[in-house]
C-alpha positions, 0 to 999 in steps of 0.5 A: 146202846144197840144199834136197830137193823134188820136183824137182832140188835147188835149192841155198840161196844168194843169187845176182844175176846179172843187174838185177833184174828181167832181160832174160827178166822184162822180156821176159815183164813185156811179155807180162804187160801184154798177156794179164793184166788190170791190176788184178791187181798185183805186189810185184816182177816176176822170174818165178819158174823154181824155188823151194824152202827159203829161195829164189825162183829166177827165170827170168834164173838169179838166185837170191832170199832169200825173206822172203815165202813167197807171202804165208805160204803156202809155210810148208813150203818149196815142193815139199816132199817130203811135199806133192809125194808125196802130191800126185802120188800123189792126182794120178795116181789122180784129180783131181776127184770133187766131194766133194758128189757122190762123196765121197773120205777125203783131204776127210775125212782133212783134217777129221780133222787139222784136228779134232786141231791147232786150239785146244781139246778139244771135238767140231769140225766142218770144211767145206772150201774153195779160199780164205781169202776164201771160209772167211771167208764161210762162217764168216759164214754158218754163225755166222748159220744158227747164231744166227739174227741178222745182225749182224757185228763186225770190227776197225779195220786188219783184212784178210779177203779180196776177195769182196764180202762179204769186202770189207766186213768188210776195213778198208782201202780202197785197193787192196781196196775203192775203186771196188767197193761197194756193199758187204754190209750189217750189218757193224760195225767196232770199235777193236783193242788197237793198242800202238803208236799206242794214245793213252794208252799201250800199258801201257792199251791191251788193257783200253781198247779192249776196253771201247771195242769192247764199249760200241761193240757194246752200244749201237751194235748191241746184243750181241743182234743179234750173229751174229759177231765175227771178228778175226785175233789178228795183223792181217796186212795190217794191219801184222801188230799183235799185239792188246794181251795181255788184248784177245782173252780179253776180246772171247772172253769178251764173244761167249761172255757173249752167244751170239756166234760168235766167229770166229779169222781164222788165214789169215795167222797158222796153221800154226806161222807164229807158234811155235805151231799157231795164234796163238790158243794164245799166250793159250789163247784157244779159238774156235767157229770158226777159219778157214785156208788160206794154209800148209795145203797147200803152196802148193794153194789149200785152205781151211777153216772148222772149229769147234764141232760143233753150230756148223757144222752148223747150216746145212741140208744142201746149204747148205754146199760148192762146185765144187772146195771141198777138191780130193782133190790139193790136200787130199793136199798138206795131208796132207803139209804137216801130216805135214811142220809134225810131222816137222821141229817147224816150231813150233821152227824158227818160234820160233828164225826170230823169236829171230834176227830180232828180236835182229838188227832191235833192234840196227838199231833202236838206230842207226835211230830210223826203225823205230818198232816191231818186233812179232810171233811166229815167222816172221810179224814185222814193223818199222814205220817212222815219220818221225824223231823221230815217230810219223808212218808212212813210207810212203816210207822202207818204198817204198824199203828194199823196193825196195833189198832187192829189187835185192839179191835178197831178196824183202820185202812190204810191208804197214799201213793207213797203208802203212809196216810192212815184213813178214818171213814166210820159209819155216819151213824157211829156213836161219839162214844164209839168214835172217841173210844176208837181215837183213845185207841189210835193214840194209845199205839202212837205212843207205843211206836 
């Protein structure tokens, strides 16, 4: 089986060749460390050669199972044929305007797509920009033009991004925030429906935590004061926690009672990744905003904040936009990354991506008493493992069964606030054979801790 892109078909295997990483990534790690700052990490140090469908291939001529699509960017599989066409067409006609100076109908094209696939009916309104951390700002700052008050609310284990202001609404501390404050002011956070870890059950949890967050937000901040709430209705970083059912319309419907502007992050969670256009879909939760980036343009960096149309425009004109904010090449990949999500039903594919995996993971569940929760939708789901005979999360067990996933040739990220949740987000378009070669894989090292 191989895989079509713009390129020369890749086929679909698993193949280790050399130690992963090999000599040529060793060699090329050591110019890395040289030329790149240290800050900038990553997972695992093969380079990558090629890449397409369900694997990474890299430049030793081994051939990786992709469980992470580059963090749920590549959801169309990389260099798809739609993203590359459209992309080299735009590429060879022009690459950079600047839409706030001579504007392009690609930016606008986008904005119409994006009009037609979010949640509800109403008039909407896009603005485009490079990354998810920037749509997030901006959300903020057209929920603020908006309401003309201040105060924003977010959630305990939420991510949203590495700006600063980015920063401060993103719970986790290490490696996102330590040392770089201080950070912006008026931001609030609240608890989340956490099932797993909620103390009085999970049976609870949804109704519990949303009166804790409301009572939070009333006496604490004052509903009236509220520019914003934004949460991502799968917390990714997090540890990819799917709020209790019943947590969302209940927070919707508190920002609603209270001129709030209530804000899906679906960086992480849109574009078919959970089964459904947006996760907000799985309880017809309709936002004023919504903000992606991630699988929009197949792997270009593109992003957006779209929404209710007397929302965004609220802000004055001029005060929206950006040098390279929805690039004509990368908003021509977005095309065709939308063409493809319809042409191949990538919301089905998605769909069965989780009926494999979550009937695979339960049966290492019942041998192994380490994975203490599976959770999530689609192609976005998740384990977390605990101490046996525990709640208490196992960071190192995580560490080492993604290691050894590693060293078998199948790419695995890890994610969670307390570090032990091991997450799958493999391309859409991944073959079941792959897929299921991938969990032999993850249950072949769970048995070697």
């Amino acid at each position: 089986m191989t895989e079509l892109s713009g390129g020369p078909a890749l086929p679909q295997e698993r193949r280790v060749v050399t130690a992963i990483p090999g000599p040529k990534s060793q060699e090329l790690q050591a110019r890395r460390l040289a030329a790149v700052a240290g800050g900038v990490g990553s997972v695992l140090p093969v380079f990558t050669a090629r890449a397409g469908g369900g694997v990474l291939e890299d430049v030793d001529g081994n051939s990786l199972i992709d469980f992470g699509s580059g963090i749920a960017v590549a959801s169309v599989g990389n260099s798809a044929e739609a993203v590359v066409r459209r992309a080299s067409a735009q590429l060879a006609a022009f690459t950079h305007t600047c839409f706030m100076v001579t504007p392009y109908e690609g930016y606008v094209e986008v904005c119409e797509e994006l009009a037609k696939v979010t949640p509800g009916d109403h008039a909407k309104k896009s603005a485009l920009f490079n990354s998810g951390a920037e749509a997030v700002e901006n959300a903020v700052k057209i929920a603020r033009a908006y309401t003309k008050r201040q105060a924003v609310v977010v959630f305990d284990h939420g991510y949203h991004g590495r700006t600063n202001l980015t920063m401060a609404l993103t719970a986790k501390n290490m490696p996102y925030k330590n040392g770089f404050g201080p950070f912006a002011p008026e931001i609030y956070r609240v608890p989340v429906a956490y099932s797993y870890r909620w103390p009085t059950g999970p049976e609870n949890c949804a109704a519990e935590a949303s009166a804790q967050a409301i009572d939070m937000i009333s006496k604490q901040i004052g509903a009236e004061n509220v520019a914003a709430i934004i949460i991502e209705p799968i917390l990714g970083e997090g540890g990819f926690i799917e709020p209790a059912k019943g947590f969302l319309p209940a927070i919707a419907q508190f920002a609603k009672d209270n001129g709030i502007v209530f804000v899906a992050d679906e960086i992480q969670t849109g574009f078919c990744r959970t089964g459904q256009w947006f996760a907000c879909d799985d309880e017809g939760v309709v936002p004023d905003l919504i903000t992606t980036a991630k699988g929009i343009a197949g792997g270009l960096p593109l992003a957006a904040v779209t929404g209710r149309a007397d929302i965004m425009d609220a802000p004055h004109s001029g005060g929206l936009g950006g040098t390279y904010g929805g690039n004509p090449v990368a908003c021509a990949a977005a095309l065709g990354s939308i063409e493809t999500m319809r042409e191949l039903d990538l919301n089905a594919k998605a769909r069965r991506i989780e009926e494999i995996m979550k009937a695979r993971l339960a049966k290492m569940a019942a041998q192994h008493d380490i994975i203490g929760d599976i959770r999530g939708r689609g192609a976005m789901i998740a384990v977390e493992l605990v101490k046996s005979g525990t709640k208490d999360p196992n960071p190192q067990a995580t560490a080492a069964l993604a290691k050894a996933c590693h060293q078998e040739g199948l790419m695995v990220l890890t994610c969670g606030t307390y570090g032990n949740v091991l997450r799958f987000l493999p391309p859409l378009v991944i073959g079941e054979d792959l897929l299921n070669e991938g969990l032999d894989i993850i249950e072949t090292a769970l048995a070697g801790l």
